[in-house]
PDB file as gemmi writes it, atoms N, CA and C in Angstrom:
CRYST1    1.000    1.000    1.000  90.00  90.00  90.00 P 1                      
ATOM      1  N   UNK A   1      13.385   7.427  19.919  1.00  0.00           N  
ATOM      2  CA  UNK A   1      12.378   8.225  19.237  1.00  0.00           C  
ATOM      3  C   UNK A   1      11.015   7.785  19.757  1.00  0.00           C  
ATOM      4  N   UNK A   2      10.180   8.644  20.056  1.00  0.00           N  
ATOM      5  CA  UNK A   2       8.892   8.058  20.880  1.00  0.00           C  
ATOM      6  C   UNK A   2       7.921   8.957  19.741  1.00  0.00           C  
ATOM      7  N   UNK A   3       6.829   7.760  19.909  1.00  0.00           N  
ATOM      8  CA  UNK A   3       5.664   7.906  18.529  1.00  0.00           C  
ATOM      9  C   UNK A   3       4.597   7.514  19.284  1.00  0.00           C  
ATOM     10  N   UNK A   4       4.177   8.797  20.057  1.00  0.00           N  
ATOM     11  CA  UNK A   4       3.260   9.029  20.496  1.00  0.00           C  
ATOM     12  C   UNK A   4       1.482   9.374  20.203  1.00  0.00           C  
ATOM     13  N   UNK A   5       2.100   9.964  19.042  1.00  0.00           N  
ATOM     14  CA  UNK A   5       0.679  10.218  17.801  1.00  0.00           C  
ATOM     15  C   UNK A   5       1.052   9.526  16.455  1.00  0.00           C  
ATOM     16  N   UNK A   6      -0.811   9.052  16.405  1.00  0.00           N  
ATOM     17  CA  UNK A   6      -0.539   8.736  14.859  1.00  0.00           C  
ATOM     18  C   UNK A   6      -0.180   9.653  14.072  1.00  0.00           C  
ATOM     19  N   UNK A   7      -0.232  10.577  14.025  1.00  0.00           N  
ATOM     20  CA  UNK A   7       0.562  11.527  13.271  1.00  0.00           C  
ATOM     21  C   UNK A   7       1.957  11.447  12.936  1.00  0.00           C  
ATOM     22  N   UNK A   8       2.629  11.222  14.328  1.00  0.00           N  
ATOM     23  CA  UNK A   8       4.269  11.397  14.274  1.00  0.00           C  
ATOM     24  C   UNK A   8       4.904   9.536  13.688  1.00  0.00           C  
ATOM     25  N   UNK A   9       3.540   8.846  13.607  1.00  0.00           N  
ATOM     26  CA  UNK A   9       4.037   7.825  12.792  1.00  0.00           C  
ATOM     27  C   UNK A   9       4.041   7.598  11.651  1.00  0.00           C  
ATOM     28  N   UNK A  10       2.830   8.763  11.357  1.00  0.00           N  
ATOM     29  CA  UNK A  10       2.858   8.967   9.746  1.00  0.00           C  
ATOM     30  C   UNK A  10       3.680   9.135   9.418  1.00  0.00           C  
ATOM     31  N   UNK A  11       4.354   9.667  10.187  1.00  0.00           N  
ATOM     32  CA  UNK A  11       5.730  10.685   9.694  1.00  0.00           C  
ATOM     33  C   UNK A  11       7.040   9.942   9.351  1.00  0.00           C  
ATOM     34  N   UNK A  12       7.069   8.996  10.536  1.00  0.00           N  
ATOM     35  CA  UNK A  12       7.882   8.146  10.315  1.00  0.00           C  
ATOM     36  C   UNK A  12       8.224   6.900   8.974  1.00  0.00           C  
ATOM     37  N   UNK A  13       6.564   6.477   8.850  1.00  0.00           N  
ATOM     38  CA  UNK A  13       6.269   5.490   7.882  1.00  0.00           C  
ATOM     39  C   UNK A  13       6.905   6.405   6.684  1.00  0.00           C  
ATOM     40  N   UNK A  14       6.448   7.186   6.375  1.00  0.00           N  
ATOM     41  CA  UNK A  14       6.943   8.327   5.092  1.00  0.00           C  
ATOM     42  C   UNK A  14       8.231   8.391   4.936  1.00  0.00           C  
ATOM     43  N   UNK A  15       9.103   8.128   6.472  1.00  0.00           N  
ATOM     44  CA  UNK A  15      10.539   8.359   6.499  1.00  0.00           C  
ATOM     45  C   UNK A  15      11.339   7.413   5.968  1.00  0.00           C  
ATOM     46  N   UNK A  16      10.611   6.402   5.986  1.00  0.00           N  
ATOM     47  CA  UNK A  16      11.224   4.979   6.022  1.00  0.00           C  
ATOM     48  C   UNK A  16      11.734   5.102   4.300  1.00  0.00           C  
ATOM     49  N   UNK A  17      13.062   4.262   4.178  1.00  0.00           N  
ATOM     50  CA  UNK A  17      13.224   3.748   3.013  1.00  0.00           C  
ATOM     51  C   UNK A  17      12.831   2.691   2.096  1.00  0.00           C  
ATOM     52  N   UNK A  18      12.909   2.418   0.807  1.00  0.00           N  
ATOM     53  CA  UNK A  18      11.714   1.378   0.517  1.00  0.00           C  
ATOM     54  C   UNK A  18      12.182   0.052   1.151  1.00  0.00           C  
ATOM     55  N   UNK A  19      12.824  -0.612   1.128  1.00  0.00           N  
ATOM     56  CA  UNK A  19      13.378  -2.020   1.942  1.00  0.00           C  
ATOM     57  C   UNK A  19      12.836  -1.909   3.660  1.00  0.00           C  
ATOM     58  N   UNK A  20      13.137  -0.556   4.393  1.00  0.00           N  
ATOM     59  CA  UNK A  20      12.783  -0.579   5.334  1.00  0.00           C  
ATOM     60  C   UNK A  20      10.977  -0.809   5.557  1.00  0.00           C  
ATOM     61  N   UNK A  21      10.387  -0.353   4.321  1.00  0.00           N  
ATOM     62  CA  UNK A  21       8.731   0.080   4.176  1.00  0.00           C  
ATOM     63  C   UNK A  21       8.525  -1.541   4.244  1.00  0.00           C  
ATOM     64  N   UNK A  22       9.163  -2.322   3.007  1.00  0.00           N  
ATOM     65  CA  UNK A  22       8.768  -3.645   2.942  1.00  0.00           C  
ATOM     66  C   UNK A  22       8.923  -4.302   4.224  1.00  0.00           C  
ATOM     67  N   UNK A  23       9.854  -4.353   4.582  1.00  0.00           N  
ATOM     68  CA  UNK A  23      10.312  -4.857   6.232  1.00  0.00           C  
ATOM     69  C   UNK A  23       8.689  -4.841   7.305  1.00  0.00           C  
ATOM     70  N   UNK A  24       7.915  -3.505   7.376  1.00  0.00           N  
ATOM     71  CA  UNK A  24       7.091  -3.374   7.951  1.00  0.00           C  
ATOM     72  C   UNK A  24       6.055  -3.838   7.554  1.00  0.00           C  
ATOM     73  N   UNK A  25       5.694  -3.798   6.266  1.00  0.00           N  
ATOM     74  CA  UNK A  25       4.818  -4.691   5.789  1.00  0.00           C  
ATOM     75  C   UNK A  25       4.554  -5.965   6.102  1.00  0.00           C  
ATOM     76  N   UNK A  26       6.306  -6.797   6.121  1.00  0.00           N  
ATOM     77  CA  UNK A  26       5.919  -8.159   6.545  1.00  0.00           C  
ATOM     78  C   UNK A  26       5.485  -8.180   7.821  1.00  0.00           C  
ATOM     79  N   UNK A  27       5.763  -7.459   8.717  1.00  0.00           N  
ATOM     80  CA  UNK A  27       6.402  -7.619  10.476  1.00  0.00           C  
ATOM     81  C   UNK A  27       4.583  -7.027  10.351  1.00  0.00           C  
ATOM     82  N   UNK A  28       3.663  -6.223  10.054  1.00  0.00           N  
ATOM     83  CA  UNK A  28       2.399  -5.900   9.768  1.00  0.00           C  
ATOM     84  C   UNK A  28       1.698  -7.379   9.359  1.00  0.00           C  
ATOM     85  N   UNK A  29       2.075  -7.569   8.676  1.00  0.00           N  
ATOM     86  CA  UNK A  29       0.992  -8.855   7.890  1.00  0.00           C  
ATOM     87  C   UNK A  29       1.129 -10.300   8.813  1.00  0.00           C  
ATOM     88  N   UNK A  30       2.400 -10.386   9.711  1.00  0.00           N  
ATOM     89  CA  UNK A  30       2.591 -11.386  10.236  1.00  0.00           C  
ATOM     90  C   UNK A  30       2.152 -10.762  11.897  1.00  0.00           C  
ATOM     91  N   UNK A  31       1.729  -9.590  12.238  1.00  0.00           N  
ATOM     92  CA  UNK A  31       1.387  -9.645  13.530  1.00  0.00           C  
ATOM     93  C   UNK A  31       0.245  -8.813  13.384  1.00  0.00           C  
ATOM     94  N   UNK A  32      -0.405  -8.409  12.310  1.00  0.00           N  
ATOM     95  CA  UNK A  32      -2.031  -8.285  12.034  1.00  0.00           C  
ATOM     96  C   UNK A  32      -2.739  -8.956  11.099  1.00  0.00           C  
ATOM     97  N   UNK A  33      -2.524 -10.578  11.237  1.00  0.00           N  
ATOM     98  CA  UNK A  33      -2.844 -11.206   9.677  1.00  0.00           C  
ATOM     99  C   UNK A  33      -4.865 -10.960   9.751  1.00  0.00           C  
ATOM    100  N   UNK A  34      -5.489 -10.671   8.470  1.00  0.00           N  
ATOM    101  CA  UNK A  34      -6.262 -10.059   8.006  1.00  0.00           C  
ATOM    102  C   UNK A  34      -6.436 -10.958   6.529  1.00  0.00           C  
ATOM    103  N   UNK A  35      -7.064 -11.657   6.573  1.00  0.00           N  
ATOM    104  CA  UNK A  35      -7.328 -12.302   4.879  1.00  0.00           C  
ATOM    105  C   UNK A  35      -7.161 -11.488   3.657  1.00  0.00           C  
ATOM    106  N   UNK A  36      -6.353 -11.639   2.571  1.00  0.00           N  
ATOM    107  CA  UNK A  36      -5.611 -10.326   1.448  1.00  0.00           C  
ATOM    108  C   UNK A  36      -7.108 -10.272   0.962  1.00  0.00           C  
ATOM    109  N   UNK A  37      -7.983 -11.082   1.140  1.00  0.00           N  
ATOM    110  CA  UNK A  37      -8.934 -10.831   0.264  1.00  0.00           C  
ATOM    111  C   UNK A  37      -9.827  -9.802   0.807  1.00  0.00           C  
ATOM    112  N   UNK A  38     -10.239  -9.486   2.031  1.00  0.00           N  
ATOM    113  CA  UNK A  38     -10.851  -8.748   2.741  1.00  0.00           C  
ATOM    114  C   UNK A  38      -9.721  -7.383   3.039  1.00  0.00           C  
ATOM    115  N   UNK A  39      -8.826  -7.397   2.820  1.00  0.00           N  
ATOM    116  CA  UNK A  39      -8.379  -5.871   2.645  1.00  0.00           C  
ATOM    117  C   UNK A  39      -7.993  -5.619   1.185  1.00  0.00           C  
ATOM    118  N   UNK A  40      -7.922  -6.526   0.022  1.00  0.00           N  
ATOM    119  CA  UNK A  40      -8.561  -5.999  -0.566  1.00  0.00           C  
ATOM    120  C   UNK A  40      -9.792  -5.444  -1.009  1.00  0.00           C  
ATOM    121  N   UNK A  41     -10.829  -5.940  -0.845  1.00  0.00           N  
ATOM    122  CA  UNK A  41     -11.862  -5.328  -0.778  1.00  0.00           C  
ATOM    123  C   UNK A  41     -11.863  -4.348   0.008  1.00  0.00           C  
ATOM    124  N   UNK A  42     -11.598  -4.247   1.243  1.00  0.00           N  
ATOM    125  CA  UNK A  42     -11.694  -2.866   2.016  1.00  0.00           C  
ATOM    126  C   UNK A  42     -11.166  -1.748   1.203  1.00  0.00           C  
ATOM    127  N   UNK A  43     -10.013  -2.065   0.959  1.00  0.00           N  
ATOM    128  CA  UNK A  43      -9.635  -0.925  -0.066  1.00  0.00           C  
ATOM    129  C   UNK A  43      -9.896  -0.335  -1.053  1.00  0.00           C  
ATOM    130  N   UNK A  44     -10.609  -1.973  -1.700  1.00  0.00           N  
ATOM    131  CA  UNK A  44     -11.225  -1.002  -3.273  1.00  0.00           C  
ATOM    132  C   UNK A  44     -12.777  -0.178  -2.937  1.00  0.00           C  
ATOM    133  N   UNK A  45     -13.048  -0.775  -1.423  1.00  0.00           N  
ATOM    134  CA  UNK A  45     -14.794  -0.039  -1.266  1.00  0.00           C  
ATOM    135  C   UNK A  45     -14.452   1.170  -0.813  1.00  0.00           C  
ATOM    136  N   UNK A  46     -13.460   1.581   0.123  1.00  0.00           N  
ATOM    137  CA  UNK A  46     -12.780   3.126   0.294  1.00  0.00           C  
ATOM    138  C   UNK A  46     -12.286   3.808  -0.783  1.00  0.00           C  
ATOM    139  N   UNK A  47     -12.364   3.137  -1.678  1.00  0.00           N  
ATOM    140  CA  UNK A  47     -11.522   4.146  -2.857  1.00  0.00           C  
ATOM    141  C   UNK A  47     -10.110   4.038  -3.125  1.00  0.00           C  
ATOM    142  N   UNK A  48      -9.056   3.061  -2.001  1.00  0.00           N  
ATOM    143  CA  UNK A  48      -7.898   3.373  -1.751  1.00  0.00           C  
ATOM    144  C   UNK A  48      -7.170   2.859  -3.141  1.00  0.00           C  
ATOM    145  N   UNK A  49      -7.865   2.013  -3.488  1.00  0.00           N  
ATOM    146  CA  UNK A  49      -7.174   1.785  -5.379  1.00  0.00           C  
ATOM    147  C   UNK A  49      -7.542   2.377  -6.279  1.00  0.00           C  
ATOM    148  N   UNK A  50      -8.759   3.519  -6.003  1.00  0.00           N  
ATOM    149  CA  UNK A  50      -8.918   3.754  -7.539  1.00  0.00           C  
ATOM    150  C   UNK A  50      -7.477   4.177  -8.423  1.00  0.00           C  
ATOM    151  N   UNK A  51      -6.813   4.870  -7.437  1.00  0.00           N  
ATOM    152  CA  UNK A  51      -5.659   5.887  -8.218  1.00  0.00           C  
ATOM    153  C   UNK A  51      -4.924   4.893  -9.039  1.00  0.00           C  
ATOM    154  N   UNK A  52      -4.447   3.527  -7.838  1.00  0.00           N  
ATOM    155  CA  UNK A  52      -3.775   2.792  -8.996  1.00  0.00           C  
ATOM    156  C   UNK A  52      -4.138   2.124 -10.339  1.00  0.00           C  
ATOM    157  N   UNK A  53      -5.694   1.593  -9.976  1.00  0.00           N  
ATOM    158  CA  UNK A  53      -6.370   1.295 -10.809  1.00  0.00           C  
ATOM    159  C   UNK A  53      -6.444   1.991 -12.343  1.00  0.00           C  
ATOM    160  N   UNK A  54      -6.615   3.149 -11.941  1.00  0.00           N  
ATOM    161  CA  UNK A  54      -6.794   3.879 -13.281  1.00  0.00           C  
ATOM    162  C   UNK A  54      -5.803   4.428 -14.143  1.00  0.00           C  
ATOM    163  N   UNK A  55      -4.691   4.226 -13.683  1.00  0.00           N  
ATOM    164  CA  UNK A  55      -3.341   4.500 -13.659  1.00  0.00           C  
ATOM    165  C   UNK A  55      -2.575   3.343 -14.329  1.00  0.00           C  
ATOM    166  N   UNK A  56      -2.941   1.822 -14.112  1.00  0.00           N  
ATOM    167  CA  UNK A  56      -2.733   1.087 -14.886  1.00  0.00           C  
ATOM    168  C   UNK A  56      -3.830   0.413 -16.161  1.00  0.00           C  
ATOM    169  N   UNK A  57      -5.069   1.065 -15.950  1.00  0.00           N  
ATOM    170  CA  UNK A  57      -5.883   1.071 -16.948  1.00  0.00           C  
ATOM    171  C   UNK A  57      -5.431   2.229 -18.497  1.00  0.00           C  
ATOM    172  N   UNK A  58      -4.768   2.936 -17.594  1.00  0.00           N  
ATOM    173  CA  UNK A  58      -4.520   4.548 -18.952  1.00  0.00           C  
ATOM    174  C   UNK A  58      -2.852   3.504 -19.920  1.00  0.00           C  
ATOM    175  N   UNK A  59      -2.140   3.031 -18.742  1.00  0.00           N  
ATOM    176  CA  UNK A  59      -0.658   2.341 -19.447  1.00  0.00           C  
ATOM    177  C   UNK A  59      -0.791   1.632 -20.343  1.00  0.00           C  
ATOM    178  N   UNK A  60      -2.397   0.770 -19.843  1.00  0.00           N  
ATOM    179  CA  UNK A  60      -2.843  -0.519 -21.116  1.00  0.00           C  
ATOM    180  C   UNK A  60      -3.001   0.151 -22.311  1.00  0.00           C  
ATOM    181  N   UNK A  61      -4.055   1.116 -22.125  1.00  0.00           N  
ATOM    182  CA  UNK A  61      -4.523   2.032 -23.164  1.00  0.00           C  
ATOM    183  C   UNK A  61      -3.358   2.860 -23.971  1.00  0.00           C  
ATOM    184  N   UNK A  62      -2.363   2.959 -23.095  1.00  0.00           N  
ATOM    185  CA  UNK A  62      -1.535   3.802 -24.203  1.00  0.00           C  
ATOM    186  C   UNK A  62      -0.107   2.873 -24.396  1.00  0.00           C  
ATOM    187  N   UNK A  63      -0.784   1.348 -24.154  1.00  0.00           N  
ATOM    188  CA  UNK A  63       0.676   0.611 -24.762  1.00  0.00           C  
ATOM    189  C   UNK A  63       1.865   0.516 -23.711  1.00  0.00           C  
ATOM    190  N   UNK A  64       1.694   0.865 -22.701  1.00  0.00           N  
ATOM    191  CA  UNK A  64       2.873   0.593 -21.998  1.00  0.00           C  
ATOM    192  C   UNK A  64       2.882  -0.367 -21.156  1.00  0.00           C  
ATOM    193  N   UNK A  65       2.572  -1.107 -21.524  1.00  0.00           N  
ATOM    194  CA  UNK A  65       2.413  -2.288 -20.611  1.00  0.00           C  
ATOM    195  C   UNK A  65       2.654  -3.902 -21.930  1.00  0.00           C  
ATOM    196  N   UNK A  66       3.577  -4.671 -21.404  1.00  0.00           N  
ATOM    197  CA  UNK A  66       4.062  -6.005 -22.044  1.00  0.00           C  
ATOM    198  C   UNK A  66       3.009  -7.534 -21.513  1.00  0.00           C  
ATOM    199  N   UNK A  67       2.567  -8.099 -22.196  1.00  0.00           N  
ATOM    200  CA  UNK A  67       2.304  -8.910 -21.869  1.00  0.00           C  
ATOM    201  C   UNK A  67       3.627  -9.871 -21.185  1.00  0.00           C  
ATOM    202  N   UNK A  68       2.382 -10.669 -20.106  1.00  0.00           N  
ATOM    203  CA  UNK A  68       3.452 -11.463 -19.295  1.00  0.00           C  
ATOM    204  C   UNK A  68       3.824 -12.743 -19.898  1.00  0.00           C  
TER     205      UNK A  68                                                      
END                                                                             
């Protein structure tokens, strides 16, 4: 399979199953290491968390969530 465009890897990443997704993640984090703290921040200054963010802000609010 040749992944020639980022596109057709989008495609792929999307394809992947979740074990396979995690798999890339590590094989990602161990051959683009990047401090978690600086992509987090990258992410929350793009916006890329609000969704989750607010999403586990509404669960607190409506009780669905257990203390640890």
């Amino acid at each position: 399979m040749g992944l020639s465009t980022v596109q057709e890897i989008e495609r792929a990443i999307r394809a992947l199953k979740p074990r396979e997704l995690e798999e890339l993640y590590s094989w990602l984090d161990e051959s683009c290491p990047q401090p978690l703290d600086t992509r987090v921040q990258s992410d929350l200054t793009a916006g890329r968390l609000d969704k989750a963010i607010h999403r586990a802000l509404d669960d607190e609010n409506n009780g669905r969530v257990r203390p640890l």
